[in-house]
C-alpha positions as semicolon CSV with decimal commas, in nm:
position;residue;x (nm);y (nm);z (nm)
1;X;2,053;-7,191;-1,593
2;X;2,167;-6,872;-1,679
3;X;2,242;-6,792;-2,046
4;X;2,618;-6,685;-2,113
5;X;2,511;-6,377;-2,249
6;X;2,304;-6,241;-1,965
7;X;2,613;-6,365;-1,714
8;X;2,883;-6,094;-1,943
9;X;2,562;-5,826;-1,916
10;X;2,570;-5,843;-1,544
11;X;2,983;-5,915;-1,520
12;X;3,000;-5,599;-1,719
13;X;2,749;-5,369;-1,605
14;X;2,901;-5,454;-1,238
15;X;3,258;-5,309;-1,369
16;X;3,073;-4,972;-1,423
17;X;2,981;-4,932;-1,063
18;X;3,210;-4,592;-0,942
19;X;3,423;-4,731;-0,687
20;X;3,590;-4,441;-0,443
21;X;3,919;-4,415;-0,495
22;X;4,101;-4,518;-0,160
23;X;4,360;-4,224;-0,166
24;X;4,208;-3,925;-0,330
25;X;4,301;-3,682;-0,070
26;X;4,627;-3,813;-0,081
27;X;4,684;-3,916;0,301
28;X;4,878;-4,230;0,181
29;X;5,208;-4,006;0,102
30;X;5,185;-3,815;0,418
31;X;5,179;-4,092;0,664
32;X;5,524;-4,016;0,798
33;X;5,367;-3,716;0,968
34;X;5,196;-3,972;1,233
35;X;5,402;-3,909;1,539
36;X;5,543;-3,585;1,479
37;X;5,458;-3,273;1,637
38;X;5,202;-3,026;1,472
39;X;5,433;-2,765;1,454
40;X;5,550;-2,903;1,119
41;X;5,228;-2,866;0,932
42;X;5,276;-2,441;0,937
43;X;5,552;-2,469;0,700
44;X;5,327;-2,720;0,468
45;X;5,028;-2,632;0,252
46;X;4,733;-2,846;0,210
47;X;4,459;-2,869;-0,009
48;X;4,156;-2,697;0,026
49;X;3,900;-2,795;0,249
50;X;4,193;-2,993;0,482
51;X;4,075;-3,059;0,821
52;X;4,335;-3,008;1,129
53;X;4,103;-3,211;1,393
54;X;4,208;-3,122;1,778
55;X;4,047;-3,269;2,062
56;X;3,710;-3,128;2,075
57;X;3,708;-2,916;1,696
58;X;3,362;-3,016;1,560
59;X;3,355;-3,200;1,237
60;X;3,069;-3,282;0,994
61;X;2,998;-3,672;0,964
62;X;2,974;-3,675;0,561
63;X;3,218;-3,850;0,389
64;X;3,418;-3,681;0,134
65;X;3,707;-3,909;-0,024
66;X;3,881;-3,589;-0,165
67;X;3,919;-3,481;0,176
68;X;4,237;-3,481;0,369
69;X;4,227;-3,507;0,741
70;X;4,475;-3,495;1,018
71;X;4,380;-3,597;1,335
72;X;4,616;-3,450;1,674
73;X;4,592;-3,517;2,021
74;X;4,648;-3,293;2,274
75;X;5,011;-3,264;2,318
76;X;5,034;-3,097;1,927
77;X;5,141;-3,460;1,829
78;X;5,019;-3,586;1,474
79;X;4,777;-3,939;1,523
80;X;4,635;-3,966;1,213
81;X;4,617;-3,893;0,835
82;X;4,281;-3,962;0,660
83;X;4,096;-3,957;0,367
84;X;3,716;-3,855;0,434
């Protein structure tokens, strides 16, 4: 049986663990671009590093959680906005 004392060790070295924050980039207050036509992101600025992802643009595979990216499909029309 465990002793109470290790337990609140391990309970409290567990709530030191860095947990990614699930909007960092911010994609959670732009959702209401899904839908709309690309031609609405030249009048916006982004942060750096923002990735405008058309059919077929190459993208790295590493996840960054600061990272904003929108995703558009081939008619110019917003399908996604991402963290990552």
């Amino acid at each position: 049986m465990a002793k109470p004392a290790l337990v609140l060790l391990v309970l409290g070295l567990a709530a030191c663990v860095a947990v990614p924050k699930e909007n960092a980039c911010g994609a959670a207050g732009m959702q209401d671009l899904v839908g709309r036509d690309d031609a609405v992101l030249a009048a916006m600025t982004f942060p750096q590093g923002t990735r405008l992802i058309y059919p077929g643009t190459p993208v790295t595979e590493d996840y960054r959680p600061d990272r904003l990216n929108i995703d558009i499909d081939p008619s110019g029309t917003i399908t996604g906005v991402w963290c990552g």
